[in-house]
TIKOL-301608 format. One record per residue: residue in one letter; z, y, x of N, C-alpha, C in turn. Coordinates in steps of 0.02 Angstrom, whole numbers, plus 32768, in hexadecimal, padded with zeros to 4 digits. Each point is the difference from the previous one (the first is absolute). Layout:
<rs>
AZYXZYXZYX/...
</rs>
This chain:
<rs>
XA4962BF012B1803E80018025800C7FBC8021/X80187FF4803F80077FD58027803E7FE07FD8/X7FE77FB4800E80317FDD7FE280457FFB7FF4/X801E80218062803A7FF68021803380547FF9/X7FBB80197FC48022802F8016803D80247FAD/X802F801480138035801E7FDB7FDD80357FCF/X7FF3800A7FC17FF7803B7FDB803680257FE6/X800C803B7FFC804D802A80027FD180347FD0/X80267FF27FD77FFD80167FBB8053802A7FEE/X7FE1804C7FF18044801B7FED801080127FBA/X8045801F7FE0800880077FBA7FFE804F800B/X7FF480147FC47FE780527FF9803D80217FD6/X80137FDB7FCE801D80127FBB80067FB87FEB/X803F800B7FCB800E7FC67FD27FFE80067FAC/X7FEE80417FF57FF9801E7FBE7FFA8040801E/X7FE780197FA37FF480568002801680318021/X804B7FFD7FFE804080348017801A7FE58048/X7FDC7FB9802D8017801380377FFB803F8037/X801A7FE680307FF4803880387FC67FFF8020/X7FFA804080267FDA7FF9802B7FF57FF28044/X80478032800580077FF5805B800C7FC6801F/X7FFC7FBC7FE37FFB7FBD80327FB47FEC7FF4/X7FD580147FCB7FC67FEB80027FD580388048/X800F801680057FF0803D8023800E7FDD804D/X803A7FEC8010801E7FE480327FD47FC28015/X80017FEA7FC17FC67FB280107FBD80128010/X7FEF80337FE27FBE800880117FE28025805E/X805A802080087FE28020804080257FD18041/X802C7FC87FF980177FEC802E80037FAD7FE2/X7FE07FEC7FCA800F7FAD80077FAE7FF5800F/X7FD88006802B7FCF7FE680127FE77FDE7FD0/X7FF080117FBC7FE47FC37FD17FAF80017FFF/X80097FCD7FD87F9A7FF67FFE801480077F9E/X801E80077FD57FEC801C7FC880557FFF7FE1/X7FF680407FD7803F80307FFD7FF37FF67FA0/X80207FDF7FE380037FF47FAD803380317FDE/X7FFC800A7FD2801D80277FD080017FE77FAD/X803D7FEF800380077FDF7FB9803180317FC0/X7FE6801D7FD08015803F7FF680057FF27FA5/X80097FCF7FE87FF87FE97FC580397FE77FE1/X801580057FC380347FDD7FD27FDE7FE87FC7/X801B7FE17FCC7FEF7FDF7FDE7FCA803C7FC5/X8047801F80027FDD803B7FCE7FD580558002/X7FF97FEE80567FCE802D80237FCC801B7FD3/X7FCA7FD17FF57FB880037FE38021802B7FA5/X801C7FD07FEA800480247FCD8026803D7FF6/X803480128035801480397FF57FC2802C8027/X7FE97FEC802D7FC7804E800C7FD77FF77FCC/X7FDA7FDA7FCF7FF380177FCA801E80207FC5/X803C800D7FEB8018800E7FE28009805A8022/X7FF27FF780458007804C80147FBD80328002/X7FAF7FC280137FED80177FF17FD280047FB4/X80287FF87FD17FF0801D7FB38022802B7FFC/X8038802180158013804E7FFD8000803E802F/X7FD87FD980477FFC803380307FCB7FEF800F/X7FB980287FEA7FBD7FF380127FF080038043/X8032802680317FF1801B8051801E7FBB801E/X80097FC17FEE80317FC580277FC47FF08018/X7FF27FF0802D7FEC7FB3802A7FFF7FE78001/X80387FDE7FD580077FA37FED7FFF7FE0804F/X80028012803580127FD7804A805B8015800D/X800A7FEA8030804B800F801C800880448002/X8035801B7FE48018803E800980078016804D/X80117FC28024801D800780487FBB7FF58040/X7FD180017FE47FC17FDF80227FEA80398047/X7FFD804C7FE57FFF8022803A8029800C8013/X803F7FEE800480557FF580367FD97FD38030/X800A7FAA7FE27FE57FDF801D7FE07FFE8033/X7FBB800B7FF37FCA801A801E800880208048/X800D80377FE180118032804180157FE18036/X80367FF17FCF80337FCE803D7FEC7FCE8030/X7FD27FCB7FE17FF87FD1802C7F9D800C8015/X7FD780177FD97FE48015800F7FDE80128064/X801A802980097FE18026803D7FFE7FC38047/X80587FDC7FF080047FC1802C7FD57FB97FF1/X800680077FC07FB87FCB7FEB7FE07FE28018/X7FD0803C7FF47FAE801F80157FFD80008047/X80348016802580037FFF80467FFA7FB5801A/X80297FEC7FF4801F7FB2801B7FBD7FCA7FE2/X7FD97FFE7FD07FED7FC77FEA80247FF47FAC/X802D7FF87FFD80197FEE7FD37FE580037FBF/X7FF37FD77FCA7FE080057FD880527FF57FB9/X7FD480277FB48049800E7FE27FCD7FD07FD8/X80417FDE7FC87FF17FEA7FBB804A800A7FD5/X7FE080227FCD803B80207FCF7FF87FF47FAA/X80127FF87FD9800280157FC08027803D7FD6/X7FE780278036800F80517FEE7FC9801E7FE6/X7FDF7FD17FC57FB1800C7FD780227FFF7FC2/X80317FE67FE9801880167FBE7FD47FE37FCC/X7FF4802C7FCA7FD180047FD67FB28020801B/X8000801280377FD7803C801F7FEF7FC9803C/X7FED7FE280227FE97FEC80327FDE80158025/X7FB980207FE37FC78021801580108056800F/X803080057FD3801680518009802C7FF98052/X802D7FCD7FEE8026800980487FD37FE88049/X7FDB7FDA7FD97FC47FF2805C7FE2805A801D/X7FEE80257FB97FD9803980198042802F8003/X80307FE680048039803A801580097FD9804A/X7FFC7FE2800380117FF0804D7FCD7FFD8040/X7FBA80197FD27FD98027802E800280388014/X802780087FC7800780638001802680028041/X803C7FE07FE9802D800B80397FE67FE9804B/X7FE27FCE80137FEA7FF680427FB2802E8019/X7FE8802E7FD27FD4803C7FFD803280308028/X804380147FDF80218027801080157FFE8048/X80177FB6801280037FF980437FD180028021/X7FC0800D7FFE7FCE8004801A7FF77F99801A/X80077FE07FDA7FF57FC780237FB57FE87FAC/X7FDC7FDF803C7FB480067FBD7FF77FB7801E/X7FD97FE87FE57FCC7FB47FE880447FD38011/X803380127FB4802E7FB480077FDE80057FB5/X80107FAD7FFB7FE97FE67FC080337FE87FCF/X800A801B7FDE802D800C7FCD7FE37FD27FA9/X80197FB57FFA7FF27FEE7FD0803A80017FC4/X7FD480107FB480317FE87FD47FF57FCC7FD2/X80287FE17FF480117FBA7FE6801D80027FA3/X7FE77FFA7FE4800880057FA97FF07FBF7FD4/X800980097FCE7FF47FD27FC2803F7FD37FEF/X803080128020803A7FE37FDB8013800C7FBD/X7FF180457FEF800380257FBB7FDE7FDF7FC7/X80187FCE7FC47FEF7FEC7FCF800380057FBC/X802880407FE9800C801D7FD07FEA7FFF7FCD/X7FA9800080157FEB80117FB57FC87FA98003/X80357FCE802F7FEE7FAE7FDF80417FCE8000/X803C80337FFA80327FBF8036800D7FE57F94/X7FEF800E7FDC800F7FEC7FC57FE27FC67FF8/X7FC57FFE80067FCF7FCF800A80197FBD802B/X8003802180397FF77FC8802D80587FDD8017/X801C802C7FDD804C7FE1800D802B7FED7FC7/X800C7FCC7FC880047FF57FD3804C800D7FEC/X80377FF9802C80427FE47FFF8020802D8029/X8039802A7FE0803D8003803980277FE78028/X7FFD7FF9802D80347FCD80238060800B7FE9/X800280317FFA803F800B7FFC800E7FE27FAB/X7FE2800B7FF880127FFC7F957FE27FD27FD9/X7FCE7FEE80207FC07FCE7FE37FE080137FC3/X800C803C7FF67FC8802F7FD37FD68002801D/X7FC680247FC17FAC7FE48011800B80728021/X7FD37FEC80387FF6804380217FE580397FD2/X7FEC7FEC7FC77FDA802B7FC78059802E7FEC/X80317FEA7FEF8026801D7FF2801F803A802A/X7FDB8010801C8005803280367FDA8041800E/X7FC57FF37FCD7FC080287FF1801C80527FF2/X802780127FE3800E80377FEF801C801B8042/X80187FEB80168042801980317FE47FEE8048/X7FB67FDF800C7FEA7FDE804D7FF3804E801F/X8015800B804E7FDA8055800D7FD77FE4804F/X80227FB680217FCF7FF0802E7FFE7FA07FFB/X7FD080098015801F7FA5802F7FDC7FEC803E/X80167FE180357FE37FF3804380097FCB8013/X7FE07FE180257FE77FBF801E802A7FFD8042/X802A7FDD801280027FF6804B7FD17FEF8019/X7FDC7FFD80187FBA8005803C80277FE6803E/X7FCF7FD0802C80247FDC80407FE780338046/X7FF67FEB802D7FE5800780367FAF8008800A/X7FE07FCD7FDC7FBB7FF080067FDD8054800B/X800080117FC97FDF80427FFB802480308046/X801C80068015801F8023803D7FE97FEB8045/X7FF77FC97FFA7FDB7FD680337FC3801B8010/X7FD57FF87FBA7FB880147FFE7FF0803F801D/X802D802A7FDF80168052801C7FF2800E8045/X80287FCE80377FFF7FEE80307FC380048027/X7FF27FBE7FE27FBF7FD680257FBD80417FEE/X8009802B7FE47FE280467FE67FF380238038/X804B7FFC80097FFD80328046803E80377FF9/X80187FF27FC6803A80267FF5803C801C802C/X7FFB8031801E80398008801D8059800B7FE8/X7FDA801F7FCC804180217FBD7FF57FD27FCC/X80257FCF7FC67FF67FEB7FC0802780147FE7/X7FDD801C7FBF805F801A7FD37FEC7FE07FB2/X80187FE47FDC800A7FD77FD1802780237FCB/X7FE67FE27FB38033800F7FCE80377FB67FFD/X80147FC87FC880237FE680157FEF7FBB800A/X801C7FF2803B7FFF7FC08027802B7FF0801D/X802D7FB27FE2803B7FF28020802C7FFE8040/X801380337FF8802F800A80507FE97FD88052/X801E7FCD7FD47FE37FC980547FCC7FFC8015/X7FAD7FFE7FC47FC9800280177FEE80388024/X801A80377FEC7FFA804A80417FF67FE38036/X80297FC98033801E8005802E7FE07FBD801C/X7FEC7FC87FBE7FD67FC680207FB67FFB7FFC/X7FEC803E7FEF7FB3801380147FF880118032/X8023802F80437FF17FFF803C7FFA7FB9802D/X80257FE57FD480097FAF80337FBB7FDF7FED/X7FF17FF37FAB7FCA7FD27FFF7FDB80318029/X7FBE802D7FFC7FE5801B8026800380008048/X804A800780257FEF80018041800B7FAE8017/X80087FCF7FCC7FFE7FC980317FCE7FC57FDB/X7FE4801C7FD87FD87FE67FE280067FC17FC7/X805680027FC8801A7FD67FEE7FBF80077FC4/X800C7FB87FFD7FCD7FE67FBA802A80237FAF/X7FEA80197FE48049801A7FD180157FD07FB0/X7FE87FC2801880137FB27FC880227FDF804B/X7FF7801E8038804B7FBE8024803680297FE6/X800E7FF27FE1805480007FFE803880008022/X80077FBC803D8042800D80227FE98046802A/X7FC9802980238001801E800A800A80497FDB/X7FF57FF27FCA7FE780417FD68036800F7FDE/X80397FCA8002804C7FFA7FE28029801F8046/X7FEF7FE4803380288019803B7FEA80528002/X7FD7801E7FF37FD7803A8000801F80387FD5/X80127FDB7FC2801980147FD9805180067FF3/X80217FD5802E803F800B800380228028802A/X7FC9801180367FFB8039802E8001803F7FCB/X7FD87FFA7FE37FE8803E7FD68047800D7FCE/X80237FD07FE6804180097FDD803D8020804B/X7FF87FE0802780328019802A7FFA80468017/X7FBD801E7FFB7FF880568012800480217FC9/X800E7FE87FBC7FCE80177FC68043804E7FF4/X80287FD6801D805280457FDC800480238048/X7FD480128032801B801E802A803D7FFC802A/X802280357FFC80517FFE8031802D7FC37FE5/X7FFB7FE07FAB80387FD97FFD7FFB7FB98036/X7FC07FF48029800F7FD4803D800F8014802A/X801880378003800D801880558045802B7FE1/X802F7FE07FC7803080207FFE802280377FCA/X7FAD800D7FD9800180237FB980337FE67FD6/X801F80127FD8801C7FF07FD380237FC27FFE/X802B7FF2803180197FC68023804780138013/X801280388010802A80188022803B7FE97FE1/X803A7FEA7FEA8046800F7FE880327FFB8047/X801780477FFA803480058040802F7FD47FFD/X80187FDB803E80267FD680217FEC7FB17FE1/X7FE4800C7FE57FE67FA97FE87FAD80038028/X7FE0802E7FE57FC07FE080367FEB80508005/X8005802880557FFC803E80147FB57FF68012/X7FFC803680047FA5800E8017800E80398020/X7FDB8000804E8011804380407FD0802B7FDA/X8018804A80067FD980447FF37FD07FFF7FC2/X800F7FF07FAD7FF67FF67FE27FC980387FD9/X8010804580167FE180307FF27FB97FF58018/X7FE77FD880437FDD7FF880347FC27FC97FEF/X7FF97FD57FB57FF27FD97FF97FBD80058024/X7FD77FD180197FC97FF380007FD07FD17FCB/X7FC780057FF37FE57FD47FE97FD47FAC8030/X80017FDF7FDE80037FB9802C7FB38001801E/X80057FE480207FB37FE280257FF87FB68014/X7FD17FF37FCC7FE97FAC801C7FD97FF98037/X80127FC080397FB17FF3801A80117FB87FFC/X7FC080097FE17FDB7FB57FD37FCB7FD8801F/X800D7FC5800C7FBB7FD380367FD37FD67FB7/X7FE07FDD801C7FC27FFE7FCB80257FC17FF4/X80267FCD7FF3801D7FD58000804780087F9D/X7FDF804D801B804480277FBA804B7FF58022/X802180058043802880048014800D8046800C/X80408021800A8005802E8005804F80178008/X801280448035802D80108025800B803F7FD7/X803680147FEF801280557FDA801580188029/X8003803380068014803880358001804D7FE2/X8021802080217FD98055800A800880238031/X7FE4803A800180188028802D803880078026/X7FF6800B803980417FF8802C802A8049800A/X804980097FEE80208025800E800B80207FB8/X7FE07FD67FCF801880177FAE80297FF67FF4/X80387FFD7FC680367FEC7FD27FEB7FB57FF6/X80277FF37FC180037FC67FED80037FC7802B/X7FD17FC67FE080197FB980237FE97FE87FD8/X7FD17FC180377FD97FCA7FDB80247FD48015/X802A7FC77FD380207FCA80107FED7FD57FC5/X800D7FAE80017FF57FD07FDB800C800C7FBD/X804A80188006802C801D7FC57FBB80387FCF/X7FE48030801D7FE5802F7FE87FB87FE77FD6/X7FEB7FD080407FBD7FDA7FEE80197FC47FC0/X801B7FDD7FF680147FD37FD8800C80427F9E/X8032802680227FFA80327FC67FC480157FDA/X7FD8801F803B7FC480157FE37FE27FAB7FE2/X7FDD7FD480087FED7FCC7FF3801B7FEE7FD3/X803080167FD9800A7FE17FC98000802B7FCE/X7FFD804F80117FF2802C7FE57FC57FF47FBE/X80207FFB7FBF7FCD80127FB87FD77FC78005/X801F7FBC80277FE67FBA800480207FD77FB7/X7FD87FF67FD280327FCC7FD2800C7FC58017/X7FC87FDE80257FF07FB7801B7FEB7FFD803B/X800D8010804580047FFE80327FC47FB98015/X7FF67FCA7FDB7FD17FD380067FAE800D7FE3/X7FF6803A7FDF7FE580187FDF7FFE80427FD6/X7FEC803F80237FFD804080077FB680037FEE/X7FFD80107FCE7FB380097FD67FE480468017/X7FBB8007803B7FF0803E7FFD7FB47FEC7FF8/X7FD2803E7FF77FB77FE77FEC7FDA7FDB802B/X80067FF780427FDE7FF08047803E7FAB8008/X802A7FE67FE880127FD4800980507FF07FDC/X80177FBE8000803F80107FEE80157FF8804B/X80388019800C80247FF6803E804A7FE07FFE/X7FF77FD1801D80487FCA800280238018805A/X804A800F7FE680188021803C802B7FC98013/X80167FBB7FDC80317FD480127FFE7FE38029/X7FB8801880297FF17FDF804D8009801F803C/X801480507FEC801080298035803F7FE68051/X7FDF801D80278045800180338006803D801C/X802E80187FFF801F804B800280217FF48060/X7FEC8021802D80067FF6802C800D80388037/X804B801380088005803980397FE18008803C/X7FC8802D801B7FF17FFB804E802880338022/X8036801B7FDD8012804180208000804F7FF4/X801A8027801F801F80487FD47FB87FFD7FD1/X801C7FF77FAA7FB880307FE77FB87FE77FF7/X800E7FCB80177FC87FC48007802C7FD07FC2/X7FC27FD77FDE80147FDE7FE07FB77FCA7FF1/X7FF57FAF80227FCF7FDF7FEA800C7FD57FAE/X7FD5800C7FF37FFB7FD77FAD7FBA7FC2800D/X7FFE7FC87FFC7FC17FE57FFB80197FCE7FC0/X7FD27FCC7FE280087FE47FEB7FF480167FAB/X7FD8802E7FF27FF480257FC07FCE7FDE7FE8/X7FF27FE97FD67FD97FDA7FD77FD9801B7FB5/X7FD97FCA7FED7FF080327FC37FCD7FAD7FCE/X7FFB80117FCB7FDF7FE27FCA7FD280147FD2/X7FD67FDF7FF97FA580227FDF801880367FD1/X7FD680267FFB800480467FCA800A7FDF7FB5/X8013803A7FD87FF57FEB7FD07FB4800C7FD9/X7FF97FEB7FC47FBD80257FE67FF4804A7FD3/X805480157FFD7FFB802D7FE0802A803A802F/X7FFB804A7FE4801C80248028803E802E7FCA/X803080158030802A80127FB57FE5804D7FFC/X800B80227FC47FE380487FF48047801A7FEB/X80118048801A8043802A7FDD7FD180217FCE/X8035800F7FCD7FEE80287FD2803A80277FEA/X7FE6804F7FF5801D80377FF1800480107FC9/X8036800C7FDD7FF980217FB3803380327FED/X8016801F7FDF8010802B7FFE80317FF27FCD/X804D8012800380317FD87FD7803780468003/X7FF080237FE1802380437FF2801980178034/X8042803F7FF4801D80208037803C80018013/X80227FFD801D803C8003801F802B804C8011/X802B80137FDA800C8036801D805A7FF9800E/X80058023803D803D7FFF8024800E8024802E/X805980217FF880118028802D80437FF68015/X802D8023802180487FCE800A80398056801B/X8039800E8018802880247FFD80437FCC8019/X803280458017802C7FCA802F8049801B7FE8/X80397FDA8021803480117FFD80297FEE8036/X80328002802480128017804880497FF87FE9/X80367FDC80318045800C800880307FD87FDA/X803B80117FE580237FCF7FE47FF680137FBD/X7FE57FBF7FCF7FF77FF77FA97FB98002800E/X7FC78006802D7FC37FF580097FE57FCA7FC1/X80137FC580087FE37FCB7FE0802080067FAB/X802980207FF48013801A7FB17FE980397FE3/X7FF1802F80397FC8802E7FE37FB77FE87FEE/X7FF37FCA80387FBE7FEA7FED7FFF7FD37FB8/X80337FF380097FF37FBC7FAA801580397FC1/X801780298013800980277FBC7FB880367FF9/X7FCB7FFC80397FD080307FFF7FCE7FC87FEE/X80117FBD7FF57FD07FC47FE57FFC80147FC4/X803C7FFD7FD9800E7FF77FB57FE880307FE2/X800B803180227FDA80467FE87FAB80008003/X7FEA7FE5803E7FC77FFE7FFB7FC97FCD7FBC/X802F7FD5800D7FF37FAA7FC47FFA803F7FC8/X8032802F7FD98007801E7FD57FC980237FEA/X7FED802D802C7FCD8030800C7FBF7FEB7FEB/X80027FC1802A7FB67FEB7FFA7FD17FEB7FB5/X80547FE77FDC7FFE7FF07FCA7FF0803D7FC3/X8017802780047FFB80567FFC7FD380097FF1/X7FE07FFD803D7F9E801480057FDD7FD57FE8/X800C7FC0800B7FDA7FCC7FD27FDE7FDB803B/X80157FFC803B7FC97FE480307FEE7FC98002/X7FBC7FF97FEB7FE67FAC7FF97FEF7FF6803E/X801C7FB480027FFB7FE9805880057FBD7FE6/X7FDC7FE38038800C7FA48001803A7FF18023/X80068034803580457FEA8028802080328026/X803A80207FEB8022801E8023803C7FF68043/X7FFA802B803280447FCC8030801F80488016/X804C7FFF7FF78017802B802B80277FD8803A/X7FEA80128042801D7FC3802A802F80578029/X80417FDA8022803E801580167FC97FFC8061/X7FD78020800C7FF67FE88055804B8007803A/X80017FC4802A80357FEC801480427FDA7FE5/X7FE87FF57FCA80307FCC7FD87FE07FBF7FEA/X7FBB80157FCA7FF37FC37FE07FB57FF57FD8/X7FD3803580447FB980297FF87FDE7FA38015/X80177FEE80227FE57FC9801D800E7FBB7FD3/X80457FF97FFD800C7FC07FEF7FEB7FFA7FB8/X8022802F7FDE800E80177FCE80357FEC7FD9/X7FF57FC77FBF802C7FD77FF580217FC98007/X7FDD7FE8804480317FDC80478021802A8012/X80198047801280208017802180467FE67FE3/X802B8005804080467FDC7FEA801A801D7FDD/X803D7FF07FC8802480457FDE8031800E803F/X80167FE7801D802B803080327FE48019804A/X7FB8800E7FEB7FE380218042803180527FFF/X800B8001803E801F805180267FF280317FDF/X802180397FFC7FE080327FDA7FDD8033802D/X7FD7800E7FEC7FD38028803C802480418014/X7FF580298032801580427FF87FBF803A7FFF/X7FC97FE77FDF7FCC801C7FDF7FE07FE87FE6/X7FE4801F7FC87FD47FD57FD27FD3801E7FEF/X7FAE7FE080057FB5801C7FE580017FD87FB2/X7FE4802B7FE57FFC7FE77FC17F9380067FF1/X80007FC67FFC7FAD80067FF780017FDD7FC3/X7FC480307FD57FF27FE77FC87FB67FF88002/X7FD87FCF7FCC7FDC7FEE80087FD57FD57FA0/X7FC380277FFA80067FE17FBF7FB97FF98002/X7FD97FAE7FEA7FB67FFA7FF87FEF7FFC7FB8/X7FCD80377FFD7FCF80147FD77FCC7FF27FEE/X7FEE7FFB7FBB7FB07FFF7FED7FD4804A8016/X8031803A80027FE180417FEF801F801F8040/X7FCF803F80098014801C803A803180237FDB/X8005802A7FC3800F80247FFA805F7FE67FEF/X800F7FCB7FE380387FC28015802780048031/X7FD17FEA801B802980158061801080418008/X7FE780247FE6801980528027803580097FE9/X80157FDE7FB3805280057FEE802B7FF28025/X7FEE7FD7803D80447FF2803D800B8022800E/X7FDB8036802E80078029802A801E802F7FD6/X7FFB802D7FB3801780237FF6803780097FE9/X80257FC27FE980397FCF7FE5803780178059/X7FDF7FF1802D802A7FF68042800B805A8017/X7FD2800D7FED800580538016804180257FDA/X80017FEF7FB9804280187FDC80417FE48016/X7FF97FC88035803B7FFA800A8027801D8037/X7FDF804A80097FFE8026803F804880297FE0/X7FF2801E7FC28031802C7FE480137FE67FB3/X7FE87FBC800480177FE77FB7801C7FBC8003/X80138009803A80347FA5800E80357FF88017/X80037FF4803680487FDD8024800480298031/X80468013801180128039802E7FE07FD38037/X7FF5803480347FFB7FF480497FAF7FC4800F/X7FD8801D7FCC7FBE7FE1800A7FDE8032801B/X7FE67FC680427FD8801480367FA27FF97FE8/X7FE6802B80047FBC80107FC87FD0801B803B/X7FB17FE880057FE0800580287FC6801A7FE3/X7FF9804A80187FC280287FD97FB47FD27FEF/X7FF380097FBB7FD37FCE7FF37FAE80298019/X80007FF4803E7FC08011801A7FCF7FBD7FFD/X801C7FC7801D7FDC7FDB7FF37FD87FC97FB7/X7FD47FD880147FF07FDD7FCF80187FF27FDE/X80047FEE7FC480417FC27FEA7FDD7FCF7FC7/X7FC77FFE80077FD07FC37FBF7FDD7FE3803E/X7FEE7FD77FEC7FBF7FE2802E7FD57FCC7FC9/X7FD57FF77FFE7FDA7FBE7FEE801B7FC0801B/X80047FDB7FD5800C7FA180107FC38000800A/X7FF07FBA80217FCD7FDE801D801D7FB18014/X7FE37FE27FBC80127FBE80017FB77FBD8029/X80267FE0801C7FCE7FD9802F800F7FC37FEB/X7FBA7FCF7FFC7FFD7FE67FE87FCE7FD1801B/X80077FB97FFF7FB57FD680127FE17FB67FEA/X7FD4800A801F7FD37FB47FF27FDD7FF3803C/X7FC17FE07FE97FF07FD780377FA0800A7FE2/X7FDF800980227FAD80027FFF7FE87FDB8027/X7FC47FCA7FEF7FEA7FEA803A7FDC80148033/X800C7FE5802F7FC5801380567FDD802E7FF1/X7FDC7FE37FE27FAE7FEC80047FED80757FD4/X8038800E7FB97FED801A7FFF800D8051800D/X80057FFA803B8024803D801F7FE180068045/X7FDC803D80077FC77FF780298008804D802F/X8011800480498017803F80207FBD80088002/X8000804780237FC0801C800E800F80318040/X7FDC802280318014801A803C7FCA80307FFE/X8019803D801D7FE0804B7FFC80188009803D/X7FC9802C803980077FEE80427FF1805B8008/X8029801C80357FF6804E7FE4802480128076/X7FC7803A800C801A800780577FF68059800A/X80357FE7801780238049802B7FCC80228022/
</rs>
């Protein structure tokens, strides 16, 4: 890629459950040269394992992968555009040969479709990771209860993907930003130990990593800071010069709004230290930024910086910390909030009744004091409805199911004028406690499986 020239890099997704229809939008009208998809939470990996040990037919990739697909797909392939995603899950290699399937289907053949793995350390992160970070227990105390653990993985391996010939990369997990600063090293040929570049690269990669909240996501509070046609969001688009400077934008004639205000938000977004943002490809120091309006929707940032890697990489780990079961019922009109506290006492009673062993029970009042809790003021307003959610964590599944059936009797065995919601749905789930450390570099080693349409 020519020196002088702009790379426009778009966002796909910001997790699992985003949308589609702005990735879709980016792919058929923001002219990009590579379209990312960041589709991951903390507790992703280990909850699709935990789904697939009871549903042998899972995939272990994104539930949402042929939405996706479809979607941006056909404009893609057309345009040039090349994707990189971590919509590989636990499955990487499964989701590369699903996304041949699908461009088979379109009749579109010889794209090259790589997958990207070995983040998965499960059966060494005991070994090689001694210490919790959170607790400073030795990681052995975890042995019973470990169900995954994963490596953040940088860019490097995505790169390689690349330089492969990759048109498509889809990844299990690899830190958000590196999605997004592997098109850059590759197309401009950054060394990936410079740093101020690979930090500027990477702070790019933090500023796309949440999608719409730069262009207006989750920003909104009416009459203090409005955002036009909010329903309308778009997802952002960088174009990035080889220098690691770079202009946000999107699509023209979308919702939202890219302003300083929005960009400064996102940038500090899940930052503890703004001088030092630890990701595997660099730390990135943002206290050098300049946030700079060019106009509607335009927004220049230069000045992103960064500091040598570290030597180790951090690993999540999944374990499994009983169940949670919870369901809730309402009350409506005047004495709302005295029906609900007298359908507490009864419940507190009940529970006691049955014997329900729990580490922690909560009945929270929603719209009173679900949030604050015991900050809430004593003379907050009295509502003129009240949700009553209960909520109790378990060692046992069978524990938890006492909520739900505890809440069901209070249909015809409680407080007049309780509003009761047919128990069709779930009401247990599995905990999934996350947890981490730190492994070095050196022993965590990707590997790439190269698979064409």
């Amino acid at each position: 890629m020519s020196e002088n020239k702009l790379l426009r890099i778009g966002s796909g997704a910001a997790w699992w459950g985003d949308r589609v229809e702005p990735a879709q939008l980016n792919a058929e009208h923001g002219d990009l040269d590579y379209l990312c998809f960041e589709t991951m939470a903390e507790a992703t990996v280990s909850a699709a394992q935990v789904r697939a040990r009871r549903d042998p037919g899972f995939p272990g990739y994104d539930t949402y992968l042929d939405d996706r697909m479809r979607a941006v797909l056909p404009a893609c392939m057309r345009r040039g555009t090349r994707i990189v995603s971590n919509q590989g899950w636990i499955n990487p290699q499964g989701a590369a040969r699903r996304i041949v399937e699908l461009l088979r289907e379109l009749g579109i053949r010889g794209v090259k479709v790589a997958a990207v793995g070995g983040s998965l350390i499960t059966d060494r992160v005991l070994e090689l990771a001694p210490t919790i970070l959170e607790n400073g227990q030795p990681t052995a105390t975890l042995k019973d209860t470990l169900i995954s653990a994963e490596a953040y993985m940088g860019a490097e391996p995505i790169v390689q993907a690349l330089r492969e010939g990759a048109q498509i990369v889809v990844t299990g997990r690899v830190a958000d930003p590196s999605l997004f600063l592997a098109p850059m090293v590759y197309e401009f040929g950054w060394d990936p130990l410079d740093h101020e570049k690979i930090g500027a690269g990477s702070g790019i990669g933090h500023l796309l990593e949440c999608g719409a909240q730069v262009t207006g996501g989750y920003f909104a509070d009416p009459g203090l800071k409005d955002v036009p046609e909010p329903w309308n969001l778009a997802f952002p688009i960088a174009e990035v010069d080889a220098q690691g400077n770079v202009t946000l934008t999107k699509v023209a004639g979308t919702g939202g709004a890219i302003t300083a205000q929005t960009v400064k938000e996102q940038m500090l977004y899940e930052v503890h230290d703004p001088a030092n943002y630890i990701t595997p490809d660099v730390v990135v120091d943002f206290t050098r930024a300049r946030i700079e309006p060019l106009g509607p929707d335009r927004v220049r940032v230069t000045g992103l910086a960064g500091k040598p890697r570290t030597p180790t990489l951090k690993v999540s780990m999944g374990c499994t910390e009983g169940f949670i079961g919870e369901d809730m019922f309402f009350y409506a009109g005047p004495g709302a909030l005295r029906r609900a506290q007298l359908a507490k006492k009864i419940l507190e009673e009940r529970f006691r009744i049955v014997q329900l062993d729990a580490e922690e029970v909560r009945i929270d009042f929603l719209g009173l004091n679900a949030i604050h809790g015991a900050a809430t003021p004593p003379d907050a307003p009295e509502p003129y409805e009240v949700a009553v959610r209960v909520a109790a964590r378990t060692r046992t599944r069978e524990e938890a199911v006492k909520v739900g059936r505890e809440v069901d009797g209070m249909a015809v065995s409680g407080v007049g004028h309780t509003g009761k919601r047919v128990p069709h749905q779930e009401r247990t789930r599995e905990v999934i406690g996350v947890w981490s450390s730190l492994v070095p570099r050196g022993q965590v080693a990707a590997h790439i499986d190269h698979f064409t349409s």
